[in-house]
C-alpha positions in Angstrom: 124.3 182.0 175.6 121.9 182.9 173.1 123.1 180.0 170.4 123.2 177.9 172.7 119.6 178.1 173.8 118.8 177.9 170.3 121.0 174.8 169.7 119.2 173.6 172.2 115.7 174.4 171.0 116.6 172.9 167.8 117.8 169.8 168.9 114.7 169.1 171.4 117.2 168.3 174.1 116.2 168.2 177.4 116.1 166.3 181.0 115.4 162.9 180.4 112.1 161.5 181.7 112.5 158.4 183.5 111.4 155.0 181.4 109.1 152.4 183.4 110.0 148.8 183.0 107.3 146.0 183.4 107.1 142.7 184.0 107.0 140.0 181.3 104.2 138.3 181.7 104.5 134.6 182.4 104.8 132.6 179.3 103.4 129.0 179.4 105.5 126.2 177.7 103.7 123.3 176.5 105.0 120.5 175.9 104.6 118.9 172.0 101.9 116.6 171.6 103.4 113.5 170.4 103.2 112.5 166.4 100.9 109.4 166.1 102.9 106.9 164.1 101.8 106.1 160.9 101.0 102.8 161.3 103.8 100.2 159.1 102.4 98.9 155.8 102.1 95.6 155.0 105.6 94.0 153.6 105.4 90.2 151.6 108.4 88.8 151.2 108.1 86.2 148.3 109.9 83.0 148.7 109.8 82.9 152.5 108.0 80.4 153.7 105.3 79.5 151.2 106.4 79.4 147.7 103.0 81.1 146.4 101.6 84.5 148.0 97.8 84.6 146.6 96.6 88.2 146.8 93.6 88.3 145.5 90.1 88.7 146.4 88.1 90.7 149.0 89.1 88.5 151.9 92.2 89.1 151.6 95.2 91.4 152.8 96.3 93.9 151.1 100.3 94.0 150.5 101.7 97.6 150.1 105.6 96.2 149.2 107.0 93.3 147.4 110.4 93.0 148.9 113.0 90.8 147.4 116.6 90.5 147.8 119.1 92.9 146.2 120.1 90.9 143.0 117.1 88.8 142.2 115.1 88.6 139.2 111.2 89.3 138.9 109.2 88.5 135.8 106.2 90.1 135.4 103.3 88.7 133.2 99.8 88.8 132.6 97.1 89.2 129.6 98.2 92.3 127.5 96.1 95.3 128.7 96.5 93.9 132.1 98.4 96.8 133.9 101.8 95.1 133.8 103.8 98.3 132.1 101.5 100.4 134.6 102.2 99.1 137.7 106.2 98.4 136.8 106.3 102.1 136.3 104.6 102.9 139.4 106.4 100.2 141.7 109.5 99.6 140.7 112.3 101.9 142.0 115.5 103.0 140.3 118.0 101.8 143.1 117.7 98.9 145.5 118.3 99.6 149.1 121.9 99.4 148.8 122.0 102.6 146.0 122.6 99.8 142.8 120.6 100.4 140.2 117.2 98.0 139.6 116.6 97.5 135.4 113.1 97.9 134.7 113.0 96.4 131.2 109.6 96.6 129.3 108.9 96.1 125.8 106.6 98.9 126.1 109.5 101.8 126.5 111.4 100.6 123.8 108.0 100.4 121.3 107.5 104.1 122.8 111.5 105.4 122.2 110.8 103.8 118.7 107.6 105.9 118.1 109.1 108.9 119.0 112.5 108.3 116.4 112.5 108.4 113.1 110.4 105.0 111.9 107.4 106.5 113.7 105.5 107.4 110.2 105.9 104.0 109.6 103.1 101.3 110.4 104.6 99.2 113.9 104.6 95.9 112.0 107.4 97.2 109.3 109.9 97.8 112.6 108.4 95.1 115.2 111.4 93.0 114.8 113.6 96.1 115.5 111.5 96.5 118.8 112.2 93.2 119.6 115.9 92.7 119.0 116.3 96.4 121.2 114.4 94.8 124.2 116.4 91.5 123.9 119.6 93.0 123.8 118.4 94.9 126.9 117.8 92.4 128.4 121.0 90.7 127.7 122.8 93.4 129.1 120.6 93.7 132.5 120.9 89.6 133.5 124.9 90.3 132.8 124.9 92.9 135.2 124.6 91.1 138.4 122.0 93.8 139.5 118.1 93.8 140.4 116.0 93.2 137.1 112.4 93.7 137.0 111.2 92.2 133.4 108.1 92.3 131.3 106.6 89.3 130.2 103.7 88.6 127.5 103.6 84.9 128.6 103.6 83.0 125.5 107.1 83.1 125.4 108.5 80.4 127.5 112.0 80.4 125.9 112.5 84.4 127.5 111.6 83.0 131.0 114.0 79.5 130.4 116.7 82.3 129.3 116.3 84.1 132.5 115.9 81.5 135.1 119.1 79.8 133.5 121.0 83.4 134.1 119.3 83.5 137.8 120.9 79.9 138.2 124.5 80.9 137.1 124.6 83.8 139.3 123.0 82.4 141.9 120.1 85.0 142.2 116.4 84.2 143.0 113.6 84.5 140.5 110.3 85.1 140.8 107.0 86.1 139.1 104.5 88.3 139.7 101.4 87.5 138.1 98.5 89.9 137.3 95.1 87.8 136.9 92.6 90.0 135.4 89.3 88.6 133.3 89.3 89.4 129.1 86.9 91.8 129.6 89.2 93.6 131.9 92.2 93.5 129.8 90.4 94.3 126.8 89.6 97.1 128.3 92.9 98.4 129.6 93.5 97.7 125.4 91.6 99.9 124.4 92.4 102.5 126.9 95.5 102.6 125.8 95.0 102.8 122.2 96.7 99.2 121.2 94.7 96.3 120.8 95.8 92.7 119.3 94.1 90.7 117.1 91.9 88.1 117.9 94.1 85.0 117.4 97.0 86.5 119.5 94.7 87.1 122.7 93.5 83.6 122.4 97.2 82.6 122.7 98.0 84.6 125.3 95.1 83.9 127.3 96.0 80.0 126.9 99.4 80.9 128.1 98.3 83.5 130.9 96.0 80.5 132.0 98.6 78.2 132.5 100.8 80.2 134.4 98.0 81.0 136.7 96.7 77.1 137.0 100.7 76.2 137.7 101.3 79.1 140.3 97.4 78.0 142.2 98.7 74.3 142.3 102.2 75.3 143.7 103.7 74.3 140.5 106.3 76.6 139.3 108.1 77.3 136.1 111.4 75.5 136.4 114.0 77.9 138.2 111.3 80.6 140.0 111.2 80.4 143.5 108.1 82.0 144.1 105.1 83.6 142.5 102.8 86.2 143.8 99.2 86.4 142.7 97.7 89.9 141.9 94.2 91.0 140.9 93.5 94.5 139.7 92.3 95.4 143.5 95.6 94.0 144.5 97.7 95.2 142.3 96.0 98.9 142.5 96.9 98.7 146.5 100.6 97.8 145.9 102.9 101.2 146.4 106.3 99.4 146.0 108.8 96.5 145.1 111.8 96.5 146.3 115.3 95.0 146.6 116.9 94.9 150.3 
């Protein structure tokens, strides 16, 4: 008796004391407030109706995509320092809306892959031609492909863009050019902000060049095989968030 008490002393048994259970409180559901809709952005779709989509200026709206079909070619140009490289990295996706993949061939990256090899103690005039016969190649490969090509173009060559719009033509595919039309002053700029510059005899040529791809695309008059040229100015361009293929 005694080790039990003890046991029991120990073990701080006892009667149980009875447990009070309240209430829950009432709990108020309310319902989500709805999410406001972000409001859709602004699509162009080159080559649909008018054959020229002039962007520029204050007046007018701003495009957020360029949308083309999946397969088409786009040719880039404008005055060198004019944003093209820029805005073809920041715009151009790596697949169209189908999952293919979209070439995105610049000059630029392959003057860059080269400056990072082996030749890059070596002044950029010794392996120029090397640049160029890497980008051409490419190329080549890209307008064999059957897929989405997005392409750099100085402007002063015409026989790149009569080479491309005869591979659109044999496959059937659209092409089109997008067309950044910035002042010298602005280019020269972008030049020198990048740390490359060209002489004073070459940006006379390509301003003569830039100039009449401009004059052709504000009088509706085309390169022979584009179906359609968009007109961008830095505002413009600076507003676009994407081209696409679907």
């Amino acid at each position: 008796m005694h080790r039990d008490a003890a046991l029991a002393a120990t073990s701080g048994a006892g009667p149980e004391e009875p447990v009070t259970v309240r209430a829950a409180e009432p709990v108020t559901v309310r319902a989500a407030a709805p999410r406001a809709r972000r409001p859709a952005r602004p699509v162009v779709r080159p080559g649909r109706g008018a054959r020229v989509v002039d962007l520029r200026g204050d007046g007018r709206a701003r495009a957020a995509e360029l949308r083309f079909p999946p397969g088409d070619l786009v040719v880039v140009s404008g005055l060198p320092g004019s944003g093209k490289s820029t805005l073809m990295h920041r715009v151009v996706p790596p697949l169209d809306g189908g999952g293919a993949e979209v070439h995105r061939i610049d000059s630029q990256d392959v003057r860059e892959r080269f400056e990072r090899g082996r030749l890059r103690r070596l002044p950029y005039g010794l392996y120029r031609p090397l640049v160029r016969a890497a980008h051409y190649l490419a190329l080549g490969r890209a307008l064999r492909s059957g897929r989405s090509v997005v392409v750099h173009d100085c402007g002063t060559l015409v026989w790149v863009r009569r080479w491309i719009a005869r591979a659109a033509g044999r496959g059937g595919r659209g092409l089109h050019l997008v067309l950044l039309d910035v002042t010298p002053e602005v280019a020269r700029a972008g030049q020198e902000a990048r740390g490359r510059g060209v002489s004073g005899y070459a940006f006379a040529r390509h301003r003569r060049a830039v100039s009449h791809l401009v004059g052709g695309a504000e009088a509706a008059r085309l390169p022979r095989g584009f179906a359609s040229a968009v007109l961008l100015d830095r505002r413009a361009a600076s507003a676009l968030e994407t081209l696409t293929f679907r």
